[in-house]
C-alpha positions in Angstrom: 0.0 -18.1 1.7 3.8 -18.0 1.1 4.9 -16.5 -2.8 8.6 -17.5 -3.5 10.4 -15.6 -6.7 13.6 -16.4 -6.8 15.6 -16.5 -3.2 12.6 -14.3 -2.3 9.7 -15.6 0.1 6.3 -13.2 0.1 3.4 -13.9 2.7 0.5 -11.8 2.7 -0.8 -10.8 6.1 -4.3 -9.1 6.0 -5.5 -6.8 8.5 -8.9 -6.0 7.4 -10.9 -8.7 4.9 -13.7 -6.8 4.5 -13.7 -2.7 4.1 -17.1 -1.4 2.0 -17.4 1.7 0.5 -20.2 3.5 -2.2 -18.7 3.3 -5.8 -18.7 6.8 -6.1 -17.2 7.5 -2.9 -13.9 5.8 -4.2 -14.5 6.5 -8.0 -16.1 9.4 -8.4 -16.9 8.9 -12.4 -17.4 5.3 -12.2 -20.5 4.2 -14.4 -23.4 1.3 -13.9 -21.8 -0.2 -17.0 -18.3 -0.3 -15.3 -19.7 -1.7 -11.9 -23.0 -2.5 -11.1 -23.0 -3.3 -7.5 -24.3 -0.9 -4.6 -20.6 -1.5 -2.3 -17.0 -2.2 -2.9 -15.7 -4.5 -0.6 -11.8 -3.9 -0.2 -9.2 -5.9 2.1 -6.5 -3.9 4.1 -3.3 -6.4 3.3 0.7 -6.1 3.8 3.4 -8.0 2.8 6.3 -9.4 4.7 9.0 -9.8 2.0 12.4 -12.6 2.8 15.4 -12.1 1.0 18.9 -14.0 2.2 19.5 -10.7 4.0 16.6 -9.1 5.3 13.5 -9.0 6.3 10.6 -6.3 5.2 7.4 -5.3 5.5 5.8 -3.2 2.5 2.8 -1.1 4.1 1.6 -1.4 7.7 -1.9 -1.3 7.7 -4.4 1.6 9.1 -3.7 0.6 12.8 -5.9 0.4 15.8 -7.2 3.7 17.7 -6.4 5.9 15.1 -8.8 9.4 15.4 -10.0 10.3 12.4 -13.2 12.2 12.2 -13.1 13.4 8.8 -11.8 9.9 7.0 -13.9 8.2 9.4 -13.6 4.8 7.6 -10.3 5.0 9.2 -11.6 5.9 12.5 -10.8 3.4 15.6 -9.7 0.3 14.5 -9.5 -2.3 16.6 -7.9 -5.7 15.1 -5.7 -8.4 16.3 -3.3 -7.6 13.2 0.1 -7.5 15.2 -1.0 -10.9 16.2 -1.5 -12.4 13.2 1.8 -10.6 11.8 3.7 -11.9 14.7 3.0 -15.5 13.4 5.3 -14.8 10.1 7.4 -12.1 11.9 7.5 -10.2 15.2 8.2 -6.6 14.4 11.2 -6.4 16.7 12.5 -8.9 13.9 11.7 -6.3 10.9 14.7 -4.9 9.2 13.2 -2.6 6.9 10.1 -1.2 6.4 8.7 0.4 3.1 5.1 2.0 2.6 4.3 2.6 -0.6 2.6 5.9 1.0 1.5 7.6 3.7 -2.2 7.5 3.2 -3.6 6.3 6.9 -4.5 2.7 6.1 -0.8 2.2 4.9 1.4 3.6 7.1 -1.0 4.4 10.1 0.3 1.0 11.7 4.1 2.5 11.7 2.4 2.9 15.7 0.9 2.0 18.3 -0.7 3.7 21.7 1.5 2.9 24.5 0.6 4.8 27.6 -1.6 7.3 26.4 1.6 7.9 23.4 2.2 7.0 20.1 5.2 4.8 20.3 6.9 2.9 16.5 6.3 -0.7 16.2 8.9 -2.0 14.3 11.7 -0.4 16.6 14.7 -1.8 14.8 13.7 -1.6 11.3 14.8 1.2 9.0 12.0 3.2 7.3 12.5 3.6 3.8 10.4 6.6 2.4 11.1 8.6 -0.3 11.7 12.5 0.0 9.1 13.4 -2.1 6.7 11.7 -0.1 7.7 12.8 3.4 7.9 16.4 1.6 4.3 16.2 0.3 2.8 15.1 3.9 4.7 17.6 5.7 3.2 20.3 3.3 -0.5 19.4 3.9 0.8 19.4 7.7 0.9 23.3 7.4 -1.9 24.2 5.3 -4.9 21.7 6.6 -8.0 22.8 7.0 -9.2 21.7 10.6 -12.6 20.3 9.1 -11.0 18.7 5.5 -10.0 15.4 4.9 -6.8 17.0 4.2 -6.7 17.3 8.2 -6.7 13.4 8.8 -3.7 13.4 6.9 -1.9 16.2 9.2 -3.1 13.4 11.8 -1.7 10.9 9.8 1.8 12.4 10.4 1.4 13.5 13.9 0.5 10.4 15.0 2.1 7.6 12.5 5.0 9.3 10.9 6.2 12.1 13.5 6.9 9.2 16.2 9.4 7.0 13.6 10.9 10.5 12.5 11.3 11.4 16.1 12.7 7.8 16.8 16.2 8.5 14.2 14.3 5.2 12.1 13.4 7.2 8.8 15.9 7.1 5.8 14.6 10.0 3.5 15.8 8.1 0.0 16.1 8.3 -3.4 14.4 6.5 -6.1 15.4 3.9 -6.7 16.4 1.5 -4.1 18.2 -1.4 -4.9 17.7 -4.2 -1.7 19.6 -7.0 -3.3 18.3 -9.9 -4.4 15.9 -8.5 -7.3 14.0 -6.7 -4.3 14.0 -2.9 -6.1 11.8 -0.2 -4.3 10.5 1.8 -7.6 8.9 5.2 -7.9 5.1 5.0 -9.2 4.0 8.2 -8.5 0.4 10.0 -9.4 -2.1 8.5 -6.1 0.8 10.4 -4.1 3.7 12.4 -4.9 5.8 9.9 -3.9 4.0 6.4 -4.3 6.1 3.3 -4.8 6.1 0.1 -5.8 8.4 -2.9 -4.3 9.3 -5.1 -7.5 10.5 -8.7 -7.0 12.4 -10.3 -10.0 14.8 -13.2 -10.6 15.1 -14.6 -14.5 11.7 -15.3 -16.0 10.2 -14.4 -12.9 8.3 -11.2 -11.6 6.0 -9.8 -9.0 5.3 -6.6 -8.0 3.1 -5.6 -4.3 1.1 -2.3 -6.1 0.3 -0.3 -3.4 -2.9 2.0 -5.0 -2.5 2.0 -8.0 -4.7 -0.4 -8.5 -7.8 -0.8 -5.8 -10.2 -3.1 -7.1 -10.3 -5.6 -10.4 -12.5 -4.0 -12.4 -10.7 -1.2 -12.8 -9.0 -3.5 -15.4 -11.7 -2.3 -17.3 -10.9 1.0 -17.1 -7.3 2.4 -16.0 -8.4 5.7 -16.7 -10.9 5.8 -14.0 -9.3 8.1 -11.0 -9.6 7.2 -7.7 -11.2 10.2 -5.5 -7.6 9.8 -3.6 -5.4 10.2 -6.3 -3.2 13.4 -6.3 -2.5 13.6 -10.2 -4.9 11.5 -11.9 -3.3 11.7 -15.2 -0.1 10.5 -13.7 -1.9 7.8 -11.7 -3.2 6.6 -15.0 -0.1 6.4 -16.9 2.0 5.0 -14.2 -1.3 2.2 -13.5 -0.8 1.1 -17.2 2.8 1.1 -17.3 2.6 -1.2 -14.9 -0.4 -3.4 -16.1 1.1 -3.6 -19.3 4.3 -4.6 -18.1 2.1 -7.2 -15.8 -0.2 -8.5 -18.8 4.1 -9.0 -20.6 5.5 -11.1 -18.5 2.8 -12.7 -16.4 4.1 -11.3 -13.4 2.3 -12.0 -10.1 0.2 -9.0 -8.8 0.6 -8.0 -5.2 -2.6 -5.6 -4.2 -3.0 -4.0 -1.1 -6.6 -4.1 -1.5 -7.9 -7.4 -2.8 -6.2 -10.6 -3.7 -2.9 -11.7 -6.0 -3.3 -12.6 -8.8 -2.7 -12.1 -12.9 -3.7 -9.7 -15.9 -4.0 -10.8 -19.3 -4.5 -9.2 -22.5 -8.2 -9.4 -23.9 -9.6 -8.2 -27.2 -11.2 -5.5 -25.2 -8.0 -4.3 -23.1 -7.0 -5.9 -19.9 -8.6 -8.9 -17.7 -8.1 -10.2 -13.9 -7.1 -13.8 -13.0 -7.4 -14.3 -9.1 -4.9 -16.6 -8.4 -7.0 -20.0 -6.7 -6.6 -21.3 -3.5 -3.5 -23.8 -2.8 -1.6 -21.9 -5.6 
């Protein structure tokens, strides 16, 4: 499905439609009376973003044959994604490319095994990541403990990051970045140090592809509850209801990574979730 704000044309491609995990596993504090259900069921989802001038993909997935024995819900995909992105764009045809962090299942696509070696996929795009992101990964590069998750993440960059860096295609940047058009990359940090957000405006209109700072709709119930990834949960939570609020004002269009678009209202109670329906 194609999302147009302004000159600005949005399609989602997914990679993964259905990703389970425990409650607790994701949201460690999470209560029966918040969700009920034995599993979360998440999507894996990026966005190729048009603009006049350019074209962009916001995150690029987990990607296939990843090793990660610690994460291992990350471990060893094996999708058709870069077929199913190659029917909106090929990569060769990507001019920018902007993860809204490097946590594996949104920048581990940034490569793919070619001959036994990691190799970029988007060869001519320039990757867009802010320094206090690159910074923060290349921190936990030095310190990981060989049997903590924190050691999937060194992978992360070894095998996902390293190669583009190697490759001359990362622009370390500062926040924020102004792409033209109402396209504005825009610092959200608390899940990472240096999470963003890609904002879409033109007039009356707004959308916004969130990245985690939001992983599931009921969390609308609740933007206090931390996710077990977050890095600063008290900044996670003000930067999730900055942008909720800001959502529930204008009845922008929400962008998840991790389940579908859609729109939040006020309710009596706090905040509610409107899926956007089919054909819309």
């Amino acid at each position: 499905m194609t999302y147009s704000v302004g000159p600005v044309e949005v399609e989602r491609v997914v990679e993964l439609e259905s990703w389970r995990f425990a409650p607790a596993d994701m949201f460690p504090a999470v209560t029966p009376e918040l969700y009920a259900g034995d599993s979360l069921d998440f999507t894996i989802a990026t966005y190729v973003v048009r603009t006049p001038d350019l074209t962009m993909l916001v995150d690029a997935g987990n990607g296939n044959d990843k090793h990660r024995p610690v994460l291992t819900a990350h471990d060893g995909f094996h999708t058709d994604y870069l077929d199913r992105l190659a029917t909106v764009v090929e990569p060769e045809d990507v001019d920018v490319v902007v993860c809204t962090h490097l946590h594996p299942d949104h920048c581990g696509g940034l490569t793919r095994l070619v001959d036994a070696s990691w190799v970029p996929v988007f060869p001519r795009a320039r990757h867009l990541v802010p320094r206090e992101e690159l910074a923060w990964l290349q921190s936990l590069v030095a310190t990981a403990d060989v049997d903590g998750p924190v050691a999937d993440l060194a992978r992360t960059y070894e095998d996902s990051v390293r190669p583009v860096l190697d490759a001359g295609l990362i622009d370390e940047v500062d926040l924020p970045v102004d792409l033209g058009h109402g396209v504005t990359v825009r610092a959200a940090p608390g899940h990472t140090a240096g999470h963003v957000v890609v904002e879409l405006s033109h007039g009356d209109e707004f959308a916004v592809v969130c990245g985690d700072l939001l992983h599931h709709p009921f969390q609308m119930a609740d933007l206090a509850l931390a996710h077990s990834g977050d890095f600063d949960p008290d900044r996670a939570h003000q930067t999730r209801r900055q942008l909720v609020e800001k959502l529930a004002d204008s009845g922008g269009l929400l962008l998840p990574c991790h389940f579908g678009p859609g729109h939040v209202t006020r309710t009596t109670a706090g905040f509610a979730w409107q899926p956007l329906r089919r054909g819309r």
